[in-house]
N, C-alpha and C positions, 0 to 999 in steps of 0.2 A: 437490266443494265442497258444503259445507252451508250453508245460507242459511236463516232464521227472520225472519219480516216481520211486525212486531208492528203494529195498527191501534190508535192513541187515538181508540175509539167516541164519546167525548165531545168531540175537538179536545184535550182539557188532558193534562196530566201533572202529578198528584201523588203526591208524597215529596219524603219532608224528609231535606235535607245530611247523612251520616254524621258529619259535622263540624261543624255549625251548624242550629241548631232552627228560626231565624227564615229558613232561604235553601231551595230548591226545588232539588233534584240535577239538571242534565244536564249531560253527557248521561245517559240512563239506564244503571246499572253492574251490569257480567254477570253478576257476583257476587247481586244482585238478582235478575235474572231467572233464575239458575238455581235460588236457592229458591223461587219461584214455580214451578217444575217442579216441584220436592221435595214443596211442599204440594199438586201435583196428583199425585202419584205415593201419597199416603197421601189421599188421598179417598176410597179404599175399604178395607173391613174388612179385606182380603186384600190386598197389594203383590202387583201383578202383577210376577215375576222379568223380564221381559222390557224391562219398561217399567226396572227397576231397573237391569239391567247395562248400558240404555241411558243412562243417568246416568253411572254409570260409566266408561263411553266415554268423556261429553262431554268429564268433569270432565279427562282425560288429553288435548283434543284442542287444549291451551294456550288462550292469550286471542285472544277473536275480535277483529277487525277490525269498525266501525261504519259502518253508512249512515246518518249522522244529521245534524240540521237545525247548523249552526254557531251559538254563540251569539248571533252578528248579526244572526239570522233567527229569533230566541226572544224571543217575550213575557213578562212578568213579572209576575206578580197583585202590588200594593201587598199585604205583610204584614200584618194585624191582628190584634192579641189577645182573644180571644174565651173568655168563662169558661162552661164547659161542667161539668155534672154529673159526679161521679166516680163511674164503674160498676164499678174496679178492685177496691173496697172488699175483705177479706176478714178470714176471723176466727179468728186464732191456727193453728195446725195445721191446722184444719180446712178449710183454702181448698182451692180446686179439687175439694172429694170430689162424689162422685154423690149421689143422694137419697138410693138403697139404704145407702149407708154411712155416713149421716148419724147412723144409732142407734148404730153403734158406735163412732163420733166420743165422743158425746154419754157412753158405757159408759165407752168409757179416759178421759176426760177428770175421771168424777167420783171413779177409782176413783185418777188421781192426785191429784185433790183431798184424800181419804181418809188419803191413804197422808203426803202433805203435813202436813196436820192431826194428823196421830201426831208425827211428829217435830218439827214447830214444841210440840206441847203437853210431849215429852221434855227439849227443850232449855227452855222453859220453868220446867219444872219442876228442870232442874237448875241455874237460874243462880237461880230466886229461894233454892233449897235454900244455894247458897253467900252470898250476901248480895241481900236481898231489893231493896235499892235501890241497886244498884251498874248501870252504864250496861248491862253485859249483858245484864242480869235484863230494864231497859226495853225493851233493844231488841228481848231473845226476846219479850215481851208482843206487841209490833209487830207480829212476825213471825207469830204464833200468832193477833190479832184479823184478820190478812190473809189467813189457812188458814180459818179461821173462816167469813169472810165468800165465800173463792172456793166452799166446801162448799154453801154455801147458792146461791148462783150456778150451780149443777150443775156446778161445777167451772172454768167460765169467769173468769176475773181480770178486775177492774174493768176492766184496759186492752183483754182484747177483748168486751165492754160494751157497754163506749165508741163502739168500731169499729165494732160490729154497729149499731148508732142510725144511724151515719150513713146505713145502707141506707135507712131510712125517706124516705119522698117529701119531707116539709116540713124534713128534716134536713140533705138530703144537701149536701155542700160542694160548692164550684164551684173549680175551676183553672185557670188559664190554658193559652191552647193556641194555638197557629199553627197553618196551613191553608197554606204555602207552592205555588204550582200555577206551570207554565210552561207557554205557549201556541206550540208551535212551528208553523210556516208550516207544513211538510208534518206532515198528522197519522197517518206513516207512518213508523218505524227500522229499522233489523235490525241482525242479530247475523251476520256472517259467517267462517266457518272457510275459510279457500280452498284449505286440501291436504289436508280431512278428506274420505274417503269414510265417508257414514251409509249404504251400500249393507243395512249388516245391522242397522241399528237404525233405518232410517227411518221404519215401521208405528208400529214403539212413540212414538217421537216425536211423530208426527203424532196419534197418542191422547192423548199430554202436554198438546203446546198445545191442542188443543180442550178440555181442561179449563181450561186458565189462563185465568182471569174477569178479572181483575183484578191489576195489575204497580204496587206503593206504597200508595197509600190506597185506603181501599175504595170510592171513587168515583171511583178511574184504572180506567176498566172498560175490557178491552182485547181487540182477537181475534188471536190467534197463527197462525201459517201458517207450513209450512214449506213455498218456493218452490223453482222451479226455475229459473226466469231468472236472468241473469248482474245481479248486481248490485256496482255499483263502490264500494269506501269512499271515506268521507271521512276517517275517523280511524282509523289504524292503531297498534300497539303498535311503540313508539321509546324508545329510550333515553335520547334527549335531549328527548322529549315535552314538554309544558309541560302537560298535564294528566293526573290523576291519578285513575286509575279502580281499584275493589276487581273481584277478578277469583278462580277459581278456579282448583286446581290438584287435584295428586292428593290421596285422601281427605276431600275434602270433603262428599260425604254420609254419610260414617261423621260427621263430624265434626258437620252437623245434626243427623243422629238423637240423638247423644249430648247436644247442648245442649237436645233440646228434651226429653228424657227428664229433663234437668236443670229447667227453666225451666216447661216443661208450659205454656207459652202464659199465664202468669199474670203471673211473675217478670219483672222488668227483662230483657233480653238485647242481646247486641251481634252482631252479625249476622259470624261468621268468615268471614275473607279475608284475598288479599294483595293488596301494593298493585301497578299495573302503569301504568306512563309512556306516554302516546299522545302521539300528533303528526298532522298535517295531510299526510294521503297526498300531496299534490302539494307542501308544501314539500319544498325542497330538501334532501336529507339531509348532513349533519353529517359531515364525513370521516369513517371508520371510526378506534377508536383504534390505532396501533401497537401499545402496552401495555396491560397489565392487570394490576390489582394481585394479588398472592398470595392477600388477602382477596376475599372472595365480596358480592354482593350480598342473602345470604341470610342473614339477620339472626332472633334470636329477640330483641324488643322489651318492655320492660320502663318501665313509664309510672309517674310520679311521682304518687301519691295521696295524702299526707300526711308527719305527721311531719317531721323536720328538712327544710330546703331548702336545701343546701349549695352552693357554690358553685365553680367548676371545678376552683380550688385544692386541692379535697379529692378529686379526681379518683381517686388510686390507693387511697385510702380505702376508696371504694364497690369500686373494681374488685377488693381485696383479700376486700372481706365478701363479694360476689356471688362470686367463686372458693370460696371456704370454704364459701358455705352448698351448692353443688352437690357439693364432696367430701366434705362430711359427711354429707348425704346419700346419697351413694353408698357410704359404708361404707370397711370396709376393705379392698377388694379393688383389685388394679392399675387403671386407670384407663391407655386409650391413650395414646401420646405425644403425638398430635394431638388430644386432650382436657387431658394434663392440663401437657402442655408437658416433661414429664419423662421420658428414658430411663432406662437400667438405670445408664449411665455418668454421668448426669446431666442435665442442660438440653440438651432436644432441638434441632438445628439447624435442623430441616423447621419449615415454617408450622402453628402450631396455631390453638386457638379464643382468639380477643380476651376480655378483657373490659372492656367501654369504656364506660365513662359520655359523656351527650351533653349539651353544655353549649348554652346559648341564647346563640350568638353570629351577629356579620354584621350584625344589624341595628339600625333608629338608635337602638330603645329595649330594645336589649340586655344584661343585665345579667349574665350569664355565668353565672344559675344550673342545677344540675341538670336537666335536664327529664325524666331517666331513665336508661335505662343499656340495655346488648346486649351478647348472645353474637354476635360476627361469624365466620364461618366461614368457614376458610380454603378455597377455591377448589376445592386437590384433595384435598378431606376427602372419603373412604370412605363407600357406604351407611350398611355396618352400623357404623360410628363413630357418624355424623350421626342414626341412630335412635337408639343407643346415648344420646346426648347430650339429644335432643328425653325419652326416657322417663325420666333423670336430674330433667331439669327437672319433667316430671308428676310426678312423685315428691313433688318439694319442691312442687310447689302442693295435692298430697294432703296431706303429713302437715304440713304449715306451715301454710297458708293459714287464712285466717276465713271466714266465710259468704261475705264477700263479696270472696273471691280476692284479699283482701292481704296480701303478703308482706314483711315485716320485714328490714330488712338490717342490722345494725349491727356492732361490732366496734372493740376499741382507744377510741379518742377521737372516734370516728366514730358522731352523735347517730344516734336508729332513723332510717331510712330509708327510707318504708312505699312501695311498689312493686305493680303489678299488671302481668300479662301482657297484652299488647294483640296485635293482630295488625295496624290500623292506629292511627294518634293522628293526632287535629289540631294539633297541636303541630309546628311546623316542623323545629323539632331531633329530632323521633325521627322524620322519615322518611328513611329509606334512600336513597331516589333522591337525595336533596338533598346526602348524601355520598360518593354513587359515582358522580355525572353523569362525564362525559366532557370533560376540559379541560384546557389547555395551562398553566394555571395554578392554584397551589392555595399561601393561607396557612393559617396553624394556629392552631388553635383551643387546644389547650395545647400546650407546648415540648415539645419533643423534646430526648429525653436521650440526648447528643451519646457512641458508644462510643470514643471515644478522646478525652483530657482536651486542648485545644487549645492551653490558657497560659493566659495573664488576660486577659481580654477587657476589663476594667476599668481596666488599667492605665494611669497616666499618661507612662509611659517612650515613649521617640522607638521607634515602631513597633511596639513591643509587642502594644499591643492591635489593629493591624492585621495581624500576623502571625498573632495570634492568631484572630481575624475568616476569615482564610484559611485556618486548621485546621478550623475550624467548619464552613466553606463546603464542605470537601473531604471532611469525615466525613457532613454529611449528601448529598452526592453517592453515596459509597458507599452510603447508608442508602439511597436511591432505587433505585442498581440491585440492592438483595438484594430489593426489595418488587414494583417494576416491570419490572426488567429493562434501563433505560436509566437515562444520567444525563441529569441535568436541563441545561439550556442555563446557566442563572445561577442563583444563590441569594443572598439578602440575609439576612444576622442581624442582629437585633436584641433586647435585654434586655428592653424594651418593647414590650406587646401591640401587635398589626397589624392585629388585626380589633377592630369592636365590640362590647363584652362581656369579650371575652375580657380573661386576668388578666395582671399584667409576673411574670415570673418569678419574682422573690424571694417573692411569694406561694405557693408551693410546696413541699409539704415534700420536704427531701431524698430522693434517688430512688440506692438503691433506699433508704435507711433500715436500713438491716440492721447491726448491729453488727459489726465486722469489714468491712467494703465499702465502699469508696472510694465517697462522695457523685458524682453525675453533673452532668458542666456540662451547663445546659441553656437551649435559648435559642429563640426567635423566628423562623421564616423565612415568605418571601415566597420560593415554589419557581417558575420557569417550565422549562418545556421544548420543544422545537423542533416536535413530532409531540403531537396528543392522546395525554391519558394516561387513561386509565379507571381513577379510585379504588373502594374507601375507601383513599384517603393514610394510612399510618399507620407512623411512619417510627422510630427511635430505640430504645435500650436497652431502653424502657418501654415499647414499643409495643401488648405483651400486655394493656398496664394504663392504659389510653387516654391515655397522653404518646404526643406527636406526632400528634396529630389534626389533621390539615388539610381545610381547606374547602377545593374548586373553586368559584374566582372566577372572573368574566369578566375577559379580559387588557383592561387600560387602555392 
């Protein structure tokens, strides 16, 4: 067993919510404390290897287990906004440099000035040459008083000037800031693994935590120990957990070193993780499920940042563009069946990768839009598939993205759709746990497209549309047992949404849409089954193309 007993030297704990600015995190998340290793593992000039592969280890020894205070027994500082000096300030290119390279900042900077002021005076001169007073002509002037002016400026642009003033003492702006702090009873946690032997990395560890000063703000001053006494949790990793902790897995200090090689401690950043479900070691545990869906709880998440804000109805839309823009980038070369859904003979029959748009439903002020979209992965998807797949997607966030990792979906009638990769959201609809819990009931969030045409469901003839009702019920039965393996106890159809948000069907365009292909009925259910079922539910013709999404509800 490995055990790590953190001390708040000060009684508090601060940081601030990965999800909320003005709320104060507990319990404190591993994910957390393990870059606080990472930052004591680079405190010297030299990465001690030892201390390194001892990371390595950790990152592999899954999510620990907590000995921590329960909220009942946490204090909470009153939030206030407090406008504090901004020391972020920095000036064009040149942020972050050393002293030493501040001349050759200052060298490129005027020799692009130079270089600038040629060609604004070129274009100048050739639009007054075609007509002197024609909008061109003004605008080159524009452009050439603005070369002008950065020349003389040693190359700097009014706008980093500007920026640089702010440095000045009587200058500088002020920004609001929160101070979130929680005061828990015992000002003692830990981090425990209970079937890791640290027999070959414990030295190195035990030199880790005695560097870690400090775990959040830098006035969470903290002492690390790594104990031997038996210590019992309180909060263990559960699948039906009720909270939700950022945790680490494999590759994660590769995955540091690379953001901070990116970011350099200047730049905004979001701290990579996953997400992992805890629960209260002495409640009672949740029957195990019989089923499990074909799809995985391993999700590559994709959060809504701008651009159009569509709404569920446009579901296969997005799932269409996000298919395309990873085949296109991927070129022309074959693409697995469990990637790209296609054999040699045609449309694969094994589970592949979803692509699923996640709508904001369920709740009272729900309005069924987008909140984003995921690659869901099928269960017994292959290593080197699933690497295969993760390096597709780098690809596209290399040669697509903008500075600031947005990526554009669009296609057909489908407005751009700006998107960034996330690894957690506060966004209820893009977390995973919320559609793969474990439950004997689940409605949908868009229809499912029923594989065999049932009749009219609409019809007013004596029994029609309840026979028809009963083709429904028995198609999507089948759809159950190709995803989970059991059928459901009862299913109820309906034309009209069942949860809140969500859309009534005839908001949908025809599925699949394809010229030549018979339209799919599609409809509404409210699924129960006898034994838990463990999602993501995702049931129907469409189901590659996020039709048939259902939510796990509590049974009424």
């Amino acid at each position: 067993m490995l055990a790590i007993e953190i001390e708040l030297l000060t009684g508090r704990y601060a940081a601030t919510a990965h999800n909320d600015r003005g709320h104060a995190e507990w319990p404190p998340h591993p994910a957390r404390f393990f870059s606080a290793l990472v930052a004591a593992l680079h405190d010297h000039d030299v990465v001690d290897q030892c201390e390194r592969d001892a990371l390595l280890w950790l990152e592999l020894a899954g999510a620990p287990s907590l000995r921590v205070d329960p909220e009942s027994n946490v204090g909470r500082r009153q939030v206030q906004y407090v406008y504090v000096p901004v020391n972020d300030v920095t000036i064009g290119d040149a942020a972050a440099l050393s002293p030493e390279r501040w001349a050759d900042a200052f060298t490129k900077q005027k020799a692009k000035a130079r270089e600038g002021l040629k060609r604004a005076e070129a274009k100048f001169q050739e639009e007054s040459a075609k007509d002197p007073g024609s909008d061109a002509s003004k605008k080159a002037q524009k452009q050439l008083e603005k070369a002008q002016r950065a020349l003389a400026n040693e190359g700097f642009s009014d706008v980093d000037l500007k920026t640089s003033s702010a440095l000045m003492p009587d200058r500088r702006t002020r920004q609001v800031r929160t101070f979130p702090v929680v005061l828990p009873e015992t000002p003692t946690f830990a981090f425990l693994w209970p079937t890791a032997d640290p027999a070959l990395h414990r030295a190195a560890l035990e030199q880790l935590c005695a560097r870690v000063t400090r775990l959040g703000h830098s006035s969470s001053l903290v002492r690390c120990t790594v104990v031997d006494r038996d210590l019992t949790p309180t909060l263990v990793p559960s699948d039906e957990g009720d909270v939700v902790l950022r945790v680490v897995g494999p590759g994660q200090l590769e995955r540091l070193d690379r953001a901070f090689a990116h970011h350099q401690g200047v730049q905004n950043r979001v701290l990579p993780a996953r997400p992992k479900r805890y629960g209260l070691a002495y409640k009672r545990a949740t029957p195990s499920p019989q089923a499990e869906s074909v799809f995985s709880t391993d999700w590559v998440l994709f959060e809504r940042v701008g651009g159009s804000r569509p709404v569920a109805s446009r579901t296969t839309d997005v799932a269409r563009a996000l298919r395309s823009a990873l085949i296109e980038i991927h070129g022309n070369q074959d693409l697995p069946a469990t990637l790209s859904g296609h054999a040699e003979s045609g449309p694969t029959e094994q589970p592949h990768v979803a692509f699923v748009p996640l709508p904001f439903v369920g709740n009272e002020y729900a309005d069924g839009g987008l909140m984003g979209c995921a690659l869901v992965l099928p269960r017994e998807l292959a290593q080197n598939d699933r690497e295969l797949l993760l390096r597709l997607v780098a690809k596209w966030e290399k040669e697509r993205s903008n500075q600031q990792g947005n990526l554009t979906l669009a296609g057909g009638t489908l407005p751009p759709f700006i998107v960034r990769r996330v690894d957690l959201s506060a966004k209820a609809a893009l977390d995973p746990t919320r559609w793969c819990r474990v439950s004997i009931r689940f409605v949908t969030a868009t229809p499912i497209a029923l594989d065999k045409n049932p009749g009219k469901l609409r019809s007013n003839q004596d029994g029609t549309a309840s026979k028809a009702a009963l083709e429904a019920q028995q198609s999507i039965s089948e759809a159950c047992m190709r995803v989970v393996g059991v059928r459901p106890s009862s299913v109820e159809v309906s034309l009209a949404p069942l949860l809140p948000g969500a859309q009534h069907v005839r908001a949908f365009l025809p599925w699949p849409g394809r010229p030549g292909r018979t339209p799919r009925v599609r409809v509404h259910a409210d699924i129960r089954f006898e034994a838990p079922v463990r999602g993501p539910l995702l049931l129907g013709a469409g189901r590659y193309f996020g039709l048939g999404l259902c939510l796990p509800v509590e049974d009424r």
